[in-house]
Each structure stands twice: as structure tokens, then as C-alpha cells.
C-alpha positions as CSV (number, residue, x, y, z in Angstrom):
1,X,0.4,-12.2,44.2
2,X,-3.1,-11.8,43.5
3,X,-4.9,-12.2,40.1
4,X,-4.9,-8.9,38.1
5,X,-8.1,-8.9,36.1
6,X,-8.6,-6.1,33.1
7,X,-11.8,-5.8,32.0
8,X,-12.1,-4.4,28.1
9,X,-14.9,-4.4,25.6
10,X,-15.6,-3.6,21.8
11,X,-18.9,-3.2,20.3
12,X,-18.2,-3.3,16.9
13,X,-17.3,-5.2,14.2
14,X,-15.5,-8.6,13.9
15,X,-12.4,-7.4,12.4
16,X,-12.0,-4.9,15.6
17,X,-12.0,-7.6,17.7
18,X,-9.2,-9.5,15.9
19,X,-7.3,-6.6,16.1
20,X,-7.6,-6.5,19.5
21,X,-6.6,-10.6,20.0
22,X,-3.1,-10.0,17.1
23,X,-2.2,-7.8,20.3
24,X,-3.1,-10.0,22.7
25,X,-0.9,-12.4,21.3
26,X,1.8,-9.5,21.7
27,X,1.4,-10.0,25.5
28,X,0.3,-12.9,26.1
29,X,4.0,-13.8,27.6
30,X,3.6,-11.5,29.7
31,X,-0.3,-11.6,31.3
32,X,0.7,-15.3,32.1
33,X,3.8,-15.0,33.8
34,X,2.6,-11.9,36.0
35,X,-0.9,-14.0,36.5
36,X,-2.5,-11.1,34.4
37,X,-6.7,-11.9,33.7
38,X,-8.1,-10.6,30.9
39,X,-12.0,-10.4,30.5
40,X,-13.0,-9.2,26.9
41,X,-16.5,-8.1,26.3
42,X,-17.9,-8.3,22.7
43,X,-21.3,-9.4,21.2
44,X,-21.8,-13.0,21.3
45,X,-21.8,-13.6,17.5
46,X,-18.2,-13.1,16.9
47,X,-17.5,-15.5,20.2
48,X,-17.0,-18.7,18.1
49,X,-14.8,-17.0,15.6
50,X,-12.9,-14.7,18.1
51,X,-12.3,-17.8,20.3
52,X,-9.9,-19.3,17.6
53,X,-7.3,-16.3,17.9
54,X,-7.7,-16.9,21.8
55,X,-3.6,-16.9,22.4
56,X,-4.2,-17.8,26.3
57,X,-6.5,-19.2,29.3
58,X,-5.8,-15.8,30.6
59,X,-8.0,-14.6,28.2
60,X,-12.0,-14.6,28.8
61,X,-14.3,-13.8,25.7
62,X,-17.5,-13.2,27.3
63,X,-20.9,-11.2,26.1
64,X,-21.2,-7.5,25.8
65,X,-23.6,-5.6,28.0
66,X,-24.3,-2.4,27.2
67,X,-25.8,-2.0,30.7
68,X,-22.7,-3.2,32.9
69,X,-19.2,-1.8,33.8
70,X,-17.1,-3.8,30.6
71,X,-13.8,-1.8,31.4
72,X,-11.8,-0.2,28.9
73,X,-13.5,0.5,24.9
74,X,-10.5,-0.8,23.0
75,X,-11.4,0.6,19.7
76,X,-9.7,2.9,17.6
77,X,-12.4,5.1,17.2
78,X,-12.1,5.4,21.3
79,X,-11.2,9.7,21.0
80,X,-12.3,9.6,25.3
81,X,-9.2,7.8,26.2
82,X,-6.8,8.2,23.1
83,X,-5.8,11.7,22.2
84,X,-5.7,10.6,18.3
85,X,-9.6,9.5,16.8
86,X,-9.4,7.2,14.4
87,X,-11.1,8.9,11.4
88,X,-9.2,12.2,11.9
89,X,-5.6,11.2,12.0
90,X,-5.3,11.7,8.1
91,X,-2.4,14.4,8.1
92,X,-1.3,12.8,11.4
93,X,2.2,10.8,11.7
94,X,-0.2,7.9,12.8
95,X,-1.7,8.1,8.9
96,X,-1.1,4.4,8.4
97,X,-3.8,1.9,9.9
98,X,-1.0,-0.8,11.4
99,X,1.4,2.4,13.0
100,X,-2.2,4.1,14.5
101,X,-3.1,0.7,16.2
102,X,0.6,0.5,17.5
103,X,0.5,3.4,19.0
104,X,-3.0,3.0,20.4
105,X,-2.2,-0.4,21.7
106,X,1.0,1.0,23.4
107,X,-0.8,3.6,24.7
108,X,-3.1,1.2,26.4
109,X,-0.1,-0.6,27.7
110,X,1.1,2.2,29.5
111,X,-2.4,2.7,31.5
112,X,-2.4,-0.3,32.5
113,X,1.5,-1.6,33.0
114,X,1.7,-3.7,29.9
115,X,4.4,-3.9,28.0
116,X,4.3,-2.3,24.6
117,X,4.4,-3.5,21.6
118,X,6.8,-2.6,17.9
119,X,4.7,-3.9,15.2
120,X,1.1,-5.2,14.4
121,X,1.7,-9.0,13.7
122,X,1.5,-12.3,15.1
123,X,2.8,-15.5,15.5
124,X,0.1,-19.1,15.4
125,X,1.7,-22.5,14.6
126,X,-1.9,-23.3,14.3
127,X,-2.6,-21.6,11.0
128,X,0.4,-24.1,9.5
129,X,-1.8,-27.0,10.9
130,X,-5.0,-25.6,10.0
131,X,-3.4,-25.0,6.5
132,X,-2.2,-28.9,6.1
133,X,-6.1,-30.3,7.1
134,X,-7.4,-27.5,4.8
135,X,-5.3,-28.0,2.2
136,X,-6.7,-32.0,1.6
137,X,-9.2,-29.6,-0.9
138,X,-7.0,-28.9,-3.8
139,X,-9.0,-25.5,-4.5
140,X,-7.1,-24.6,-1.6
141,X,-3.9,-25.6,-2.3
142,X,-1.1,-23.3,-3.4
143,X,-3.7,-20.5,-4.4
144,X,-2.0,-18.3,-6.7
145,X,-4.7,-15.2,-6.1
146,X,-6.3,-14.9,-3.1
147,X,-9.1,-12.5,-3.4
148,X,-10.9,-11.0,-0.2
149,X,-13.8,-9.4,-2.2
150,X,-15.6,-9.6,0.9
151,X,-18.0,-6.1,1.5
152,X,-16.9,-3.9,4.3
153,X,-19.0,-2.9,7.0
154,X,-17.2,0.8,8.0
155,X,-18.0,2.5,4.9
156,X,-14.0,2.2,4.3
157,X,-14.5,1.2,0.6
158,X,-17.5,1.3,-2.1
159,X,-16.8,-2.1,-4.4
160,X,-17.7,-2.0,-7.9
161,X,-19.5,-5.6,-8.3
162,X,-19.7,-5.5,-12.0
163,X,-16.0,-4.1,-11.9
164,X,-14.3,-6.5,-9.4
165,X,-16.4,-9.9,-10.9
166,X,-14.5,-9.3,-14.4
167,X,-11.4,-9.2,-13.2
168,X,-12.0,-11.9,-10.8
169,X,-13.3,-13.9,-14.1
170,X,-10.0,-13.1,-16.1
171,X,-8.0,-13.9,-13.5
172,X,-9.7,-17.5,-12.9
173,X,-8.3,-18.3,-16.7
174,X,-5.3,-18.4,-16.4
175,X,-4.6,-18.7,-12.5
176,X,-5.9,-20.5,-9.2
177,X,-7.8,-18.2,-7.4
178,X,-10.2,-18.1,-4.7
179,X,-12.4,-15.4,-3.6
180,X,-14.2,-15.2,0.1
181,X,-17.5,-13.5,-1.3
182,X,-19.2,-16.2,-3.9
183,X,-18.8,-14.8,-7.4
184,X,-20.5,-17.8,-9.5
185,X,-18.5,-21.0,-10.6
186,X,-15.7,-19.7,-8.8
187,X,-14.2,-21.4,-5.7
188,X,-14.9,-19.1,-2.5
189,X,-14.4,-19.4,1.3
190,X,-17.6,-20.0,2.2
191,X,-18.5,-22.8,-0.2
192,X,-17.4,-24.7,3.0
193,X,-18.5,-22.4,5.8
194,X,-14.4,-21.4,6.4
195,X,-13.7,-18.8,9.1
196,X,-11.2,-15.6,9.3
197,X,-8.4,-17.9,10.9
198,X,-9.0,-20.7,8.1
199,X,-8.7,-17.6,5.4
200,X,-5.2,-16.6,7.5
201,X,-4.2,-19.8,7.1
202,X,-4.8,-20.3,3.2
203,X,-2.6,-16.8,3.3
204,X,0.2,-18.6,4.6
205,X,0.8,-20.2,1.1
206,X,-0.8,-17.9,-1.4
207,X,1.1,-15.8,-3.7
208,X,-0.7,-12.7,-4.0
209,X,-3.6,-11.3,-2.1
210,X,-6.4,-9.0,-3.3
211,X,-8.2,-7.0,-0.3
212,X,-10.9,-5.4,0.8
213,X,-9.5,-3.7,3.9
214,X,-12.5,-5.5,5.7
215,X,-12.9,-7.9,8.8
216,X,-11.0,-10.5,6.8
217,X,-7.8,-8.6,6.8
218,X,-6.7,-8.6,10.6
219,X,-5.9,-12.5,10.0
220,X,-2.9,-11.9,7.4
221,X,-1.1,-10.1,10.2
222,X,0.3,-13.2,10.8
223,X,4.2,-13.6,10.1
224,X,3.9,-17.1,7.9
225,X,2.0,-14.7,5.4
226,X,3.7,-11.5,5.4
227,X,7.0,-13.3,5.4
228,X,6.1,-15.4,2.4
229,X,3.4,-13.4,-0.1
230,X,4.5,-11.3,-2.8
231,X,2.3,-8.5,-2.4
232,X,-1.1,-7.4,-1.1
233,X,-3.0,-5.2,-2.8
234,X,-5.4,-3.4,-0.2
235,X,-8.5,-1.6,-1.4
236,X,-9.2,1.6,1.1
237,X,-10.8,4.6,0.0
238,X,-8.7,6.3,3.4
239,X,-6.0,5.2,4.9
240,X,-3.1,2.7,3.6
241,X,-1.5,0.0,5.7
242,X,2.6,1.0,6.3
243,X,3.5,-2.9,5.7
244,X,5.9,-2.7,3.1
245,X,3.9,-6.3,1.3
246,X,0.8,-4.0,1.2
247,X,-0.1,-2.2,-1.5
248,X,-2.6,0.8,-1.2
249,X,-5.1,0.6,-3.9
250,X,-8.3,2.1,-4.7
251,X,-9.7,1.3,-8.6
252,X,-10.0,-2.8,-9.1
253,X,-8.8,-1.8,-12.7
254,X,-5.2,-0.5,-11.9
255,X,-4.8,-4.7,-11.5
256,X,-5.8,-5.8,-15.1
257,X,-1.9,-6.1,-15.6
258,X,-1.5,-8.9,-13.4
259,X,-4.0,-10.4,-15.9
260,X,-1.5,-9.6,-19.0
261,X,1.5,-11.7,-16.9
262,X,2.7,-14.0,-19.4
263,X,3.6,-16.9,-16.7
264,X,0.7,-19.0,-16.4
265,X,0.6,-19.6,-12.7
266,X,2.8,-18.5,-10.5
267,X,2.6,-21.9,-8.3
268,X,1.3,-24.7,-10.1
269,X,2.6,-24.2,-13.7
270,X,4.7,-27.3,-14.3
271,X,8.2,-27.5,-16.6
272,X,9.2,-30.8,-18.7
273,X,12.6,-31.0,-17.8
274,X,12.8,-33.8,-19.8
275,X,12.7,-31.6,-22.8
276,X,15.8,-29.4,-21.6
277,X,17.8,-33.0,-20.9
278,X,17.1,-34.1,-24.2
279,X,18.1,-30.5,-25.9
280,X,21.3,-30.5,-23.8
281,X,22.2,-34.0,-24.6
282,X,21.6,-33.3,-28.5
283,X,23.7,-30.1,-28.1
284,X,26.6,-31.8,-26.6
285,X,26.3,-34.7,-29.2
286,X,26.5,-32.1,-31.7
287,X,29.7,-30.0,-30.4
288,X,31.6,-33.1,-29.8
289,X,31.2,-34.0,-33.5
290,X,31.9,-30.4,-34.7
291,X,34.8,-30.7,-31.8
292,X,36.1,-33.6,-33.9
293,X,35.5,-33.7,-37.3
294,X,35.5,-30.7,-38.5
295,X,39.5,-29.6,-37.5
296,X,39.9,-32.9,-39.3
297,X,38.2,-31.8,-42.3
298,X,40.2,-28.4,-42.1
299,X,43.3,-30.8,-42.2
300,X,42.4,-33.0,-44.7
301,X,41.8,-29.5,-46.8
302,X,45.4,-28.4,-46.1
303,X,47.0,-31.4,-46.9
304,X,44.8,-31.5,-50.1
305,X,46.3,-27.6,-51.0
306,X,49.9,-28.5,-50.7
307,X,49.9,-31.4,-52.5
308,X,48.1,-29.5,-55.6
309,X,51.0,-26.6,-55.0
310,X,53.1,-29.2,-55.2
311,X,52.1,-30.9,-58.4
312,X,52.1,-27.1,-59.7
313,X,55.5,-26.5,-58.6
314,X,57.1,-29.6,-60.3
């Protein structure tokens, strides 16, 4: 059977493109076994990044020309061949970001025989690995707040600086966090120059994420993540995610409780068992005596009262 090549491009933003690749990974079964090509067109700054979500050899990340035939615009905001655009499905049944990008993925499938897909996530071994070399920098180690503060690029949310440092700052006191914008003498991303898939893989392990639906996001659709997080709280001023571990939030302030928590880390706060051994072992000291001296006492009491009735009687 002769190779099947599908040509599709994206023009916009990094986080589009990863989008694109968590569905990829959805097929990639599938485009190998059937000997399917796939030749993705985007601009050639997001080729180094992009190429570490690449699931498949089937897969070709090449450079975006306006000029030349690229295929298919896999974009949400693609209203020629998708009856729903993406900024006016508000009142829509499609009103949450992940169910709109099922739906437009599976609708892609079905123009072009692929087989469709049930939910926006995937499955990498390599962010476990990528975690475990990572992870050799304690700041990124069992992060108890990891905050994507990172400024959006689609107008999808207008951060408060000022706002978003102070609660970055309280937080710092009493937990681990780590941001992925630099806010000053606090550890960030890109003190080391990480990338998206590195931030996915410091995901795996935190427990609790604070978002910026930005270009960062796409990576936590990983299962390692979603499975083991507590919550994500995901900062949109239009749509919410339908992920039942994100959280749709707007104001930076509604979070000051998670400051008031009286557990001082979620992860990495410590208990001296020793001190509970050495209670329990003093308690049980304690009962055994009271076990067996004091119905002693009681009888030595008793004895004492009969032998006074006695004198009283004779």
C-alpha cells in the first residue's frame, strides 16, 4: 500500500501547536500501522520545542510557508472547515476548551479516515524520565505550587502583576513553589532555560498548579499529571476547561486561602515520629501501672473498712 501523506499547518502560537501533537499522540497507533505520513507546517521557532512532543517518525515538523499548499489549517479558530469558530462557541455545547478541541479533532478525523478520539490527554514515559534528570535540582523536586504566571499571547487573560507577585510572595513562605515567569528571588522555569515538556514533566509530581491558560498549559494534558495533582486552578477570562482537576478562575485573589492552610507543605513537611513512639510508650507505661496498682489500692481500702467495722462491731 502506498504511503498516505497529510499535509497540515498552524500559524499561530506554540501552545496551538502542542495541541495539535497531544492528538497526534491519540493516533499515532494508528498513522503507523496503516503507513500514515504526516507533514506538519508551523513557523520554525517552535520546531525545537514542538519536536519534543513528536510521538512518531511518521510525523514531519517542517517550516510554514505562507506561499505554498500546507494542507489542512488545524486551528480552532479554523470557522472555513469547522462549522463551530472558536471564539463564538460561548452558549455552544462545545463551551469547554478540551470538549471543543475533541470535537474539532474528531471532526478532522472523519475528513480524512482517522480514527477519533474521546478525550484531550496524553500518554509520554518520557516526561517520568525527564522528571528523574530534572529533578537532581531540589527547587524542582516535589514542588508543592506550581505557578504558570506565564503572559498569554491570545488576549485570553489580562494578569495583574502587582496582584499575582503578592500572592506568589506569600505563598513562597510557607511552601515550595516555582513559577515559569521570573518574579525576583523566586525559583522559575527559565532560570535554566526549561522548555513546555520539562514544565509537563515537573507537573507530574506537583501538588497543585496555578495557570495562565497560556502556551504552557497544553503540556499538563498528560495522564501522570491529571492523574496525580490535586487541583488546577486555570485563569481564563472566557472559557473553562471541563477536566474535572481544573478549576475555572478569574481574580488571583479568590486563592489567598490556600495561603491561610495551616499544613506547612503539602509534600516536604516532615513528622518526628519519634515523638509519637515515645508518647505511646509513656502512655502504655502509665495504664499498666494504673491497670495494676490502683485496683490494689481499692483493695487494700476495703479491707482497711471492714476491719474498722469490725473493731466497731465488737
Amino acid at each position: 500500500m502506498p504511503t498516505k501523506i497529510i499535509k497540515i499547518y498552524n500559524e499561530y502560537h506554540l501552545g496551538d501547536q502542542i495541541f495539535n501533537f497531544i492528538f497526534f499522540y491519540n493516533i499515532k497507533d494508528y498513522i503507523e500501522k496503516n503507513d500514515i505520513v504526516i507533514n506538519y507546517y508551523c513557523k520554525k521557532e517552535y520546531h525545537s520545542q514542538l519536536s519534543e512532543f513528536k510521538c512518531s517518525e511518521n510525523i514531519n515538523i517542517l517550516d510554514y510557508d505562507s506561499g505554498q499548499d500546507n494542507g489542512f489549517q488545524l486551528w480552532v479558530g479554523n470557522s472555513n472547515d469547522f462549522r463551530l469558530h472558536a471564539y463564538n462557541y460561548k452558549q455552544s455545547e462545545y463551551n469547554k476548551y478540551d470538549t471543543f478541541y475533541v470535537s474539532f479533532f474528531n471532526h478532522f478525523s472523519k475528513l480524512y479516515n482517522l480514527p477519533e478520539i474521546e478525550k484531550l490527554e496524553y500518554r509520554d514515559s518520557d516526561l517520568l524520565e525527564r522528571y528523574d534528570r530534572i529533578s537532581n535540582k531540589d527547587k524542582y523536586l516535589n514542588v508543592d505550587f506550581l505557578i504558570l504566571n506565564s503572559t498569554p499571547k491570545s488576549n485570553q487573560y489580562v494578569k495583574d502583576d502587582v496582584k499575582w507577585n503578592k500572592l506568589i510572595y506569600k505563598l513562597a513562605e510557607k511552601y515550595k513553589v516555582v513559577t515559569s515567569e521570573k518574579v525576583e528571588g523566586i525559583p522559575c522555569t527559565c532560570d535554566d532555560h526549561l522548555t513546555i515538556k520539562d514544565i509537563a514533566a515537573i507537573s507530574t509530581h506537583a501538588t497543585k498548579i496555578i495557570a495562565i491558560n497560556s502556551g504552557v498549559v497544553p503540556g499538563l494534558f498528560n495522564q501522570y499529571t491529571l492523574d496525580n495533582v490535586d487541583s488546577i486552578y486555570c485563569f481564563d477570562d472566557l472559557n473553562p476547561y471541563n477536566h474535572s482537576k481544573f478549576i475555572h478562575t478569574k481574580d488571583i485573589e479568590d486563592l489567598y486561602f490556600l495561603v491561610d492552610s495551616k499544613k506547612e507543605s503539602f509534600q516536604s513537611a516532615q513528622f518526628d515520629y519519634s515523638f509519637y513512639f515515645l508518647f505511646f510508650i509513656i502512655m502504655g507505661v502509665g495504664m499498666y501501672f494504673f491497670i495494676m496498682f490502683i485496683p490494689l489500692k481499692i483493695i487494700n481500702r476495703l479491707r482497711w473498712f471492714r476491719l474498722q467495722m469490725q473493731r466497731c462491731c465488737t
